[in-house]
N, C-alpha and C positions, 0 to 999 in steps of 0.2 A: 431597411435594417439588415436584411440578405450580408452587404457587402460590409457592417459593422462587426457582425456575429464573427463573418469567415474571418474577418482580421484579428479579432479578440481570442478565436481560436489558435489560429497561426503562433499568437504573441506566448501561449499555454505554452505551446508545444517546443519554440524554436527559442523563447526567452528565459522561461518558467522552470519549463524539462519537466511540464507536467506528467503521470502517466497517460498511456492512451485511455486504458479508462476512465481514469477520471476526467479527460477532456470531450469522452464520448457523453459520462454523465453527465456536463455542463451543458453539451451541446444540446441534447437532450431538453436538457432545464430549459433555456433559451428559445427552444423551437414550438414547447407550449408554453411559454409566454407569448412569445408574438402570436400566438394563435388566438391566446386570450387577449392580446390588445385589439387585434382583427373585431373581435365582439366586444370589447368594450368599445371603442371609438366607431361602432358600429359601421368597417368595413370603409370610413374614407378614409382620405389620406390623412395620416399622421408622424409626425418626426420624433426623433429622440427629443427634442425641448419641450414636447409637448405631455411627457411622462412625469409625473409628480410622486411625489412621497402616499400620496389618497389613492395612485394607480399600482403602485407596489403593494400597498396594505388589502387595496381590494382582489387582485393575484394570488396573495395568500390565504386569503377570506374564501377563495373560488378552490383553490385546496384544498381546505377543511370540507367542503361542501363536495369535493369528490374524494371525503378520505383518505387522503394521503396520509401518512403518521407524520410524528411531529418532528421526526429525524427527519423524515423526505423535506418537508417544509424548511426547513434549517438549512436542509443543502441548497433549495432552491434559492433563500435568500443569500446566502453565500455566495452560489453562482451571480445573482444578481449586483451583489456589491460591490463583487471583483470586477464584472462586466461594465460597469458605469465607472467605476476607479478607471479602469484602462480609459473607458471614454473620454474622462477627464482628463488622464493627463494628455493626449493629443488632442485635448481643443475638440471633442467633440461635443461637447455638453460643457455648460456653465457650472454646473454642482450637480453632484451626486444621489439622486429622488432616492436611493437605498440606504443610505450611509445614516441616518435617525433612526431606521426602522427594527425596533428590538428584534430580537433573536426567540423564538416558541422556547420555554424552558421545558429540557429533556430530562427525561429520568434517568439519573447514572447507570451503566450498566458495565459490569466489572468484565475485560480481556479473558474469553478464553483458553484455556493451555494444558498441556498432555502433563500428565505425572515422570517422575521418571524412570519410572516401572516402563512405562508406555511407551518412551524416547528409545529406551533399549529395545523395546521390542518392534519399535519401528524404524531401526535403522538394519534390521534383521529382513526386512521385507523383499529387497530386491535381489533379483536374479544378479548377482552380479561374474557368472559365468558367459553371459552374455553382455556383448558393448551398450545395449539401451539399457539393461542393469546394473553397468560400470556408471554410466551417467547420473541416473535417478538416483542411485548409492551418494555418488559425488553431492548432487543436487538436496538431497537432506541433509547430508553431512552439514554443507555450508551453512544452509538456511539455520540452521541450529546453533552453531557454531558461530557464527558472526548475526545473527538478528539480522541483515540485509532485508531490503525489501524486494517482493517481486518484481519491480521494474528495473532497482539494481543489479538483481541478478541474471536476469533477460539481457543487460548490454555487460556484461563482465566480457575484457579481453581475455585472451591470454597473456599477455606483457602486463597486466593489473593483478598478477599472482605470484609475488616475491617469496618463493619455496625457501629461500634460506632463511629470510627474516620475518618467517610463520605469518604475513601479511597478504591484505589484498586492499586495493585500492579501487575505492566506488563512486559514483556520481551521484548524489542524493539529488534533493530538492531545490530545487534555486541555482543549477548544474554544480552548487557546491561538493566539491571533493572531500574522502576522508581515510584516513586507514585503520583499518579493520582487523584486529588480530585474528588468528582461527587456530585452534587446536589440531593434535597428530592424527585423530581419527580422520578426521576432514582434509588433512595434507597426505593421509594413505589413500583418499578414496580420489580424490583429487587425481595421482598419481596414478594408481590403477587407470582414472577414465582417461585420462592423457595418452597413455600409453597403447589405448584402442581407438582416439578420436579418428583417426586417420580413416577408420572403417566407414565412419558418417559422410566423408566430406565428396563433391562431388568429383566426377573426371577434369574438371577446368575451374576450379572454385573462384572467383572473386575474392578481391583483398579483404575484402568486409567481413565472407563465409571464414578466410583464412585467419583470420583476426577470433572473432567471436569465440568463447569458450565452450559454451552448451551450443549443441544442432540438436534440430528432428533429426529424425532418422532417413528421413529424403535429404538431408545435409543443409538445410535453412535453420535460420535464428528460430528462436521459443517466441511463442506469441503468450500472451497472458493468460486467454482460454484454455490455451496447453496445457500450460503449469498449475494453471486452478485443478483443473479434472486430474492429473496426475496425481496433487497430494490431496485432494479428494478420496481418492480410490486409495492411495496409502494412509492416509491418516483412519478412514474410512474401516483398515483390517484391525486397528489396536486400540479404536476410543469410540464411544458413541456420544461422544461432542456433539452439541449442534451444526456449529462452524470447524468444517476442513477445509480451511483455505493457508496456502501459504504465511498468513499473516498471523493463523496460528503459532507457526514457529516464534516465530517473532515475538511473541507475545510469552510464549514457552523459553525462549532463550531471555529474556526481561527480568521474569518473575523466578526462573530459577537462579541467577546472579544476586538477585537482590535475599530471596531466603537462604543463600550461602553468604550471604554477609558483604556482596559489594556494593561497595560508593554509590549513593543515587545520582551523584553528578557524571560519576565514570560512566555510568549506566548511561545518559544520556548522550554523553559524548557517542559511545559504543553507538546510538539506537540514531544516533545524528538529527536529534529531534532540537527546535528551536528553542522552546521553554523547558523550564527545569518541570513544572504544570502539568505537560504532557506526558510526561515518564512518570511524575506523582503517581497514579492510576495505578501502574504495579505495586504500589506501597501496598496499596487497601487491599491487594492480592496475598501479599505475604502476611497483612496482621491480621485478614480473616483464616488462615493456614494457622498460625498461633494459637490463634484463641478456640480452633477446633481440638487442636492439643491440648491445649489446656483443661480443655471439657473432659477430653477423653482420658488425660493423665494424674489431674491435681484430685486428692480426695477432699475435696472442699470446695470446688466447683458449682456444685448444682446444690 
């Protein structure tokens, strides 16, 4: 199953344009399955045909029983569906033993996001008299400004930054392309960190380093842990959020569009999300904002 997994993974990475996280998280997912199948087929040999719909359902059963939560569980069958889907289509398996198997029903739980009291006072945070404060300045700008995701913005070129026609151009999900409008605060910080990258890069850079928009400060590409810890530690000085992850912004640039009044379909273009579904979620963002207003404003409220 070794040589199944690496392939299905490969297919994430080189077909998919998964992030690395979440292809780490799958692999993850997959490597205690087979662990769990080792103990179920008690340790002989067994192949993918020999996997049924009763060995998926009892994997999940063996979750519950080492407490996973019911999101963990949900990812894990996810990973699994995708992973027997690819199966399928290269003739590795007959059908799909995942593809019946419901889904653990999740509790909603409503996107995180800074006020924009907060926004202002976190775009205040960096040093930007210095080149790593030119960058991190840049680096919230965007995130803000265009909703990108962090994997988007870990491979942003420079030639994917159209300064005159206030655009940037991203690689989502499924390597589909999209463009991105951004605002002048984001086109000055932008500008500023442009105008120091030169200080990051190394004495012989590669086309790749020459290309890439954000570096460390050893002049290599952002890894994901990077940028997690980074707006960690910034989101960290202006909100006591639970979640300071990149994907706050995101979330924060969503939910502020939609309580100024924009299109939920524009919204989703902007967010490059597949369902109109998926972008739903910020609705129930803005009409509990409302209805706190309303608490706090109507004399006939309570």
């Amino acid at each position: 199953m070794e040589s199944q997994i690496r392939k299905y993974l490969e297919y994430l990475e080189t077909e998919r344009n998964y992030s690395p996280n979440t292809i780490a998280a799958y692999e993850d997912d997959l490597r205690q399955f087979t662990e769990f199948l080792h103990k179920h087929f008690s340790d002989k040999s067994f192949s993918l045909a020999d996997i049924d719909q009763v060995t998926i359902r009892l994997f999940l059963g063996d979750c519950l029983e080492q407490e996973f939560s019911k999101r963990s569980i949900a990812r894990k069958l996810a990973c699994l569906k995708s992973f027997f889907k690819y199966m399928y289509k290269i003739h590795e398996v007959k059908a799909n033993p995942a593809s019946n198997v419901a889904t653990p029903k999740l509790e909603k739980r409503l996107p995180q996001y800074l006020d924009e009291e907060s926004i202002k006072k976190l775009m205040q945070q960096p040093d930007t008299s210095t080149t790593m404060g030119k960058r991190d300045a840049a680096i919230l700008e965007l995130f803000y400004s265009t909703g990108i995701r962090l994997s988007e913005l870990i491979n942003l070129r420079r030639g994917d930054v159209d300064f005159p026609g206030g655009t940037i151009r991203v690689t989502g999900k499924d390597s589909k392309d999209r463009i991105v409008p951004f605002g002048r605060p984001a086109k000055a910080a932008l500008q500023q960190y442009l105008g120091s990258r030169t200080d990051l890069l190394p004495r012989r850079p590669t086309k790749e380093i020459s290309e890439i928009l954000f570096l460390t400060k050893r002049g290599k590409r952002l890894n994901p842990k990077g940028v997690n810890l980074l707006m960690n530690d910034y989101i960290g000085r202006v909100s006591e959020i639970q979640k300071k992850s990149p994907h706050v912004l995101r979330h924060t640039f969503a939910t502020h569009l939609l309580n100024r009044g924009a299109d939920l379909r524009a919204v989703k273009e902007l967010l490059g999300h597949e369902s109109l579904s998926t972008t739903q979620v910020y609705t129930h963002v803005s009409v509990d904002r409302l209805k706190k207003i309303y608490l706090q404003a109507h004399p006939k409220a309570t």
